[in-house]
C-alpha positions in Angstrom: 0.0 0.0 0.0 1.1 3.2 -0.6 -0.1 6.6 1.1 0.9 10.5 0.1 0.8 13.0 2.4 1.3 16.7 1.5 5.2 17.9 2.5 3.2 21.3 4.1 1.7 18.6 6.7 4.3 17.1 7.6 6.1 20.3 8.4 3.6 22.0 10.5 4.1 20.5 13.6 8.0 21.4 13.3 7.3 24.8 12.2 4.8 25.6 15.4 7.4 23.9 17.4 9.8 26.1 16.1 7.9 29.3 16.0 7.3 28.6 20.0 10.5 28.1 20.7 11.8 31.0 19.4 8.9 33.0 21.0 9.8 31.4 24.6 13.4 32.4 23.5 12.7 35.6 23.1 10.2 36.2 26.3 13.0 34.4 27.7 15.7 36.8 27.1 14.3 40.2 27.4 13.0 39.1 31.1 16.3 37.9 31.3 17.5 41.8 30.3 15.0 43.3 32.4 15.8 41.3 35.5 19.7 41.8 34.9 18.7 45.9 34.5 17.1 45.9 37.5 19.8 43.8 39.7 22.7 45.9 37.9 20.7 49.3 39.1 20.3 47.8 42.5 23.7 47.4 42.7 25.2 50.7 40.4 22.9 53.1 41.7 24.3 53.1 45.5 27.6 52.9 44.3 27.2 56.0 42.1 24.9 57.7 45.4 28.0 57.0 47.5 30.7 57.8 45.2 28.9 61.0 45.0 28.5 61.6 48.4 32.5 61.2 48.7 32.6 64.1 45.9 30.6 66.3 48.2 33.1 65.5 51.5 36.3 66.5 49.2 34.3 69.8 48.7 33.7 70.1 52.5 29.8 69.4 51.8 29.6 66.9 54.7 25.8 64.9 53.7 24.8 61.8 55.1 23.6 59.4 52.5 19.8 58.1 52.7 20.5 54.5 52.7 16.3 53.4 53.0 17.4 50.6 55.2 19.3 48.5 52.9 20.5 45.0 53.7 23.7 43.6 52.4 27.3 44.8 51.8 26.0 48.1 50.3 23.6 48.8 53.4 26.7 48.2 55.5 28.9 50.1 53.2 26.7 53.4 52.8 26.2 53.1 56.9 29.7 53.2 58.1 29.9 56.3 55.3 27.5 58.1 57.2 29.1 57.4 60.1 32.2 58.7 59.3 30.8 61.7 57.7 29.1 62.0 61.5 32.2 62.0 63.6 34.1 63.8 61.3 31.4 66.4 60.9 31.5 66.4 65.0 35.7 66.5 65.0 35.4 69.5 63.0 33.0 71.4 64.5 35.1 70.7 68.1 38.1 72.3 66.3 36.5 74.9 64.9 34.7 75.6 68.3 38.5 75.2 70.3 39.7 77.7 67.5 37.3 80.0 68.7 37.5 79.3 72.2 41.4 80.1 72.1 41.2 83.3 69.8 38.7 84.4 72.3 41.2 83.7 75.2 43.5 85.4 73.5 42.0 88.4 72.8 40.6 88.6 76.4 44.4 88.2 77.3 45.1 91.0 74.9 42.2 93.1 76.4 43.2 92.6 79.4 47.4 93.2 79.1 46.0 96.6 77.6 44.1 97.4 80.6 46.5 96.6 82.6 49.3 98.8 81.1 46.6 101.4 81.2 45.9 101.1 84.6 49.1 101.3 85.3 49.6 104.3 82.9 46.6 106.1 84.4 48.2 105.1 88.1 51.3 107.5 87.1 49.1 110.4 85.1 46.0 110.7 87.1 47.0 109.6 90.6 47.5 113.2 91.8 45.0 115.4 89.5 46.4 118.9 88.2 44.5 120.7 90.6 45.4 118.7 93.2 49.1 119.4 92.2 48.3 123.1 91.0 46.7 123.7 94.6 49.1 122.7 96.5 52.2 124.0 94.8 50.7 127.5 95.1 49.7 126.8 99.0 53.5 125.8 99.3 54.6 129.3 97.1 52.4 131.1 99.7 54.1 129.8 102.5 57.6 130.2 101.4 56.5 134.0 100.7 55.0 134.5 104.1 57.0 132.7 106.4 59.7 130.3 106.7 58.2 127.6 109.0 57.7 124.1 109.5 54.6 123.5 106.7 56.9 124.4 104.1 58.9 121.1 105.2 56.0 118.7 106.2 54.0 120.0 102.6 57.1 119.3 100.2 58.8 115.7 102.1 55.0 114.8 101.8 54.4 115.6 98.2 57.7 114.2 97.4 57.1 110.9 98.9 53.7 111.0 96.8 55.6 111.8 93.9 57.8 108.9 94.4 55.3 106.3 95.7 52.9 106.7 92.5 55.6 106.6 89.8 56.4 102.9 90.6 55.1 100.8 87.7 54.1 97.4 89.3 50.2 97.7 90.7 50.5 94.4 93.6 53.1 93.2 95.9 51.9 96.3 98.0 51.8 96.4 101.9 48.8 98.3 103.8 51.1 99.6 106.0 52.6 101.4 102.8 49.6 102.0 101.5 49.0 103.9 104.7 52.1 106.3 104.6 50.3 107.5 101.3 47.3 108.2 102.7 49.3 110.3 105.8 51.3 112.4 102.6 47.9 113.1 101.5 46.4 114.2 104.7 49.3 116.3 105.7 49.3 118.1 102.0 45.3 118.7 102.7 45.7 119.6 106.2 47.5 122.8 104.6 45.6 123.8 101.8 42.5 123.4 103.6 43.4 125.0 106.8 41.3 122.3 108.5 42.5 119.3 110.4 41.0 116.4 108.5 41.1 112.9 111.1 41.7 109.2 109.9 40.9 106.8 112.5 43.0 103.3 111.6 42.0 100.4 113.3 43.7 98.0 111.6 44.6 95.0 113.3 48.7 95.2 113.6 49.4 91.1 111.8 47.1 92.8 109.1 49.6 95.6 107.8 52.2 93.5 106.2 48.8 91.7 103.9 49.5 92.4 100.6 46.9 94.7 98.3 47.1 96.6 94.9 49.2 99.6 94.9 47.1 103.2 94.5 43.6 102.1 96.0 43.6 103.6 99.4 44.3 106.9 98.6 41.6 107.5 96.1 39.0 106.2 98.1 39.6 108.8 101.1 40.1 111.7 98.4 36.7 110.7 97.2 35.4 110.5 100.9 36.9 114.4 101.4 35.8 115.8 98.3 32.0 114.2 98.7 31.1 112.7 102.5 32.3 116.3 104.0 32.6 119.2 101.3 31.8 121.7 103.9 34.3 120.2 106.7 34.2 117.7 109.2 32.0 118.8 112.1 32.5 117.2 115.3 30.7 113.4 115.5 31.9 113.0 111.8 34.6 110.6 110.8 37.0 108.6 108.5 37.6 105.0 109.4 40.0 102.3 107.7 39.9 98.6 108.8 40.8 95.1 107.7 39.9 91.9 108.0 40.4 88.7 107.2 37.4 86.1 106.3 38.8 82.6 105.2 40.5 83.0 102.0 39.2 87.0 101.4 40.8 90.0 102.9 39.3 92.9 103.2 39.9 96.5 103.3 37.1 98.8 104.7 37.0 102.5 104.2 33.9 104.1 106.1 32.5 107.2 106.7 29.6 109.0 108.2 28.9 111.9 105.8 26.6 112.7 103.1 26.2 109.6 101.5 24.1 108.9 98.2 20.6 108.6 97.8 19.7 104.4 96.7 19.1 105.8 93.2 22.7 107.3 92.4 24.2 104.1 94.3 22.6 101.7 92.1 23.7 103.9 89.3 26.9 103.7 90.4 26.9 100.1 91.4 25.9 99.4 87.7 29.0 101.2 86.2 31.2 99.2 88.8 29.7 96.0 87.0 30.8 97.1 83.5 34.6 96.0 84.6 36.3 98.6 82.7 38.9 101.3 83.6 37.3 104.9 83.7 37.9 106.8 81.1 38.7 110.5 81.0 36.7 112.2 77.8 33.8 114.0 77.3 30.4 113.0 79.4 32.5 110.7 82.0 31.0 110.6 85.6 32.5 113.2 87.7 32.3 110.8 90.6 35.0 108.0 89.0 37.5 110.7 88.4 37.3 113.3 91.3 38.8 110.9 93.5 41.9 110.8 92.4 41.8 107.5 89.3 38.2 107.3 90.6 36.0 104.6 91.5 35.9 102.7 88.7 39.7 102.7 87.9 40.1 101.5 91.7 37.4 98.2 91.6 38.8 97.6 87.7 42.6 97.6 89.3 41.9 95.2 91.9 40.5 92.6 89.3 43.3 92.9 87.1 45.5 91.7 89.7 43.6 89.5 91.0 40.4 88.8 89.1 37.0 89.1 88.3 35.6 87.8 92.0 37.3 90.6 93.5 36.7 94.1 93.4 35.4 97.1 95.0 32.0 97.3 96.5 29.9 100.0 98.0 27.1 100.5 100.7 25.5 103.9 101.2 22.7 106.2 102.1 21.8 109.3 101.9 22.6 111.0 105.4 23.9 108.1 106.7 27.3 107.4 105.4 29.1 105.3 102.9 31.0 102.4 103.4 33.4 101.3 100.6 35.1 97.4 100.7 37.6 96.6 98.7 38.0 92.5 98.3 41.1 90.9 97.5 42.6 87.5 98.2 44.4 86.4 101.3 45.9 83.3 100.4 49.2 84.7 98.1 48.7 81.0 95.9 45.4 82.9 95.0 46.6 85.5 93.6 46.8 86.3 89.8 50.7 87.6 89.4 
């Protein structure tokens, strides 16, 4: 028997075979492409976020990276970036802040050597004002005129030993027993050109003369006490009392009088000045109260904290009619002190 069959039937079932293999090959590959894409991304696009990111830190950008909780060598990698960028964001801002710090400390040093070698400057100018000097050089003319007596002496060995006291340069290492003897030249000059007896009482204890205190403090604060507790004399009842005392590791130097005083609003005024920590100065507008006392007030308390610091200082009590009462604080352990 013989049968024919058509060559186009016997070649379909090849041809659909090969028609769906190719079509599976196809499907095959481009989901092969679009997976391999999408795992190439996955692993290129955090490199190329991170490699970024390092760009920014050469430029000083410092950005942490948004790493959306990855897992795997990536996650790890971009999280120890961001931790590094962290501390050394923190490590820079501390040395930036230090830098600060110590320019500031330096210039507060600078500041404060300036004040200093004004104070001491100002301790040599304005110690004895010009018409403190003018005054009594013509009281001392008058009396060499007149007569030849004793004053003439006592005016010019006192003058001379102001003279020689307030032309020293250093403003510490200063006994109260010295700063005393300048407060006796003073009152023997004034004694003269006031015609007036003018009485200190001292009731220091004796061990307390030899403490150390800044050079040029006393002495202002009684010319400031003459000039304003009694400008129209001492009557009897009134007086001028120094004392000292010792309080742990302060020592302190009181200067009291029962005069005039100053009403509560000028001594808060004044008490606000005191807090401004800065010498006096002498132009235009400057309180007449920090410079008629000899470097004034404020030159006195800024002194005292140059030497020895901030926490020290002069401080004042008063009221009107009843007296003032001015303290100046210092330290009495010597290891305190800032030398």
């Amino acid at each position: 028997m013989v049968a024919s069959v058509p060559l186009n039937e016997l070649q379909k079932p090849v041809i659909t075979i090969r028609r769906a293999t190719i079509m599976v090959g196809i499907a095959t590959l481009v989901m092969t492409l679009l997976v391999a894409y999408r795992f190439g991304a996955s692993i290129v696009k955090p490199v190329r976020t991170l490699m970024h990111g390092m760009r920014e830190t050469e430029k000083g950008n410092w950005q942490r990276i948004d790493d959306n909780r990855r897992k795997g060598e990536i996650g790890v990698l971009i999280g120890r970036y961001n931790t590094m960028v962290s501390r050394l964001s923190e490590m820079i801002e501390r040395v930036y802040q230090s830098e600060l710090d110590q320019q500031k400390a330096m210039l507060e040093l600078q500041q404060e050597a300036l004040e200093r070698s004004r104070a001491e400057f100002q301790a040599l100018q304005l110690q004895m004002n010009p018409h403190f000097l003018y005054n009594t050089l013509e009281t001392i003319k008058c009396y060499a005129v007149v007569q030849d007596s004793e004053e003439i002496t006592e005016m010019v060995e006192s003058l001379a030993l102001m003279l020689r006291y307030a032309i020293q340069t250093n403003l510490e290492e200063i006994t109260v027993a010295n700063e005393l003897k300048q407060v006796l030249a003073y009152m023997a000059i004034l004694k003269h050109r006031m015609n007036r007896e003018v009485e200190i009482e001292v009731v220091i204890p004796p061990p307390l003369l030899l403490e150390k205190m800044v050079r040029l403090t006393m002495q202002p604060l009684i010319e400031n006490i003459v000039q304003h507790a009694f400008p129209n004399g001492m009557k009897d009842g009134s007086y001028i009392r120094i004392d000292a005392r010792r309080d742990k590791d302060r020592f302190y130097v009181i200067v009291e009088d029962n005069g005039a005083g100053m009403p509560e609003e000028r001594l808060n005024e004044l008490r606000e000045k005191l807090k401004l920590n800065r010498l006096a100065g002498n132009g235009p507008g400057s309180d007449p109260v920090y410079h008629s006392g000899g470097i004034g007030l404020m030159n006195v308390h800024r002194r005292i904290q140059l030497v020895y610091g901030e926490q020290f200082g002069l401080t004042i009590e008063s009221a009107a009619g009843a007296g003032t009462t001015m303290i100046m604080t210092m330290p009495a352990d010597a290891k305190q002190k800032r030398l």
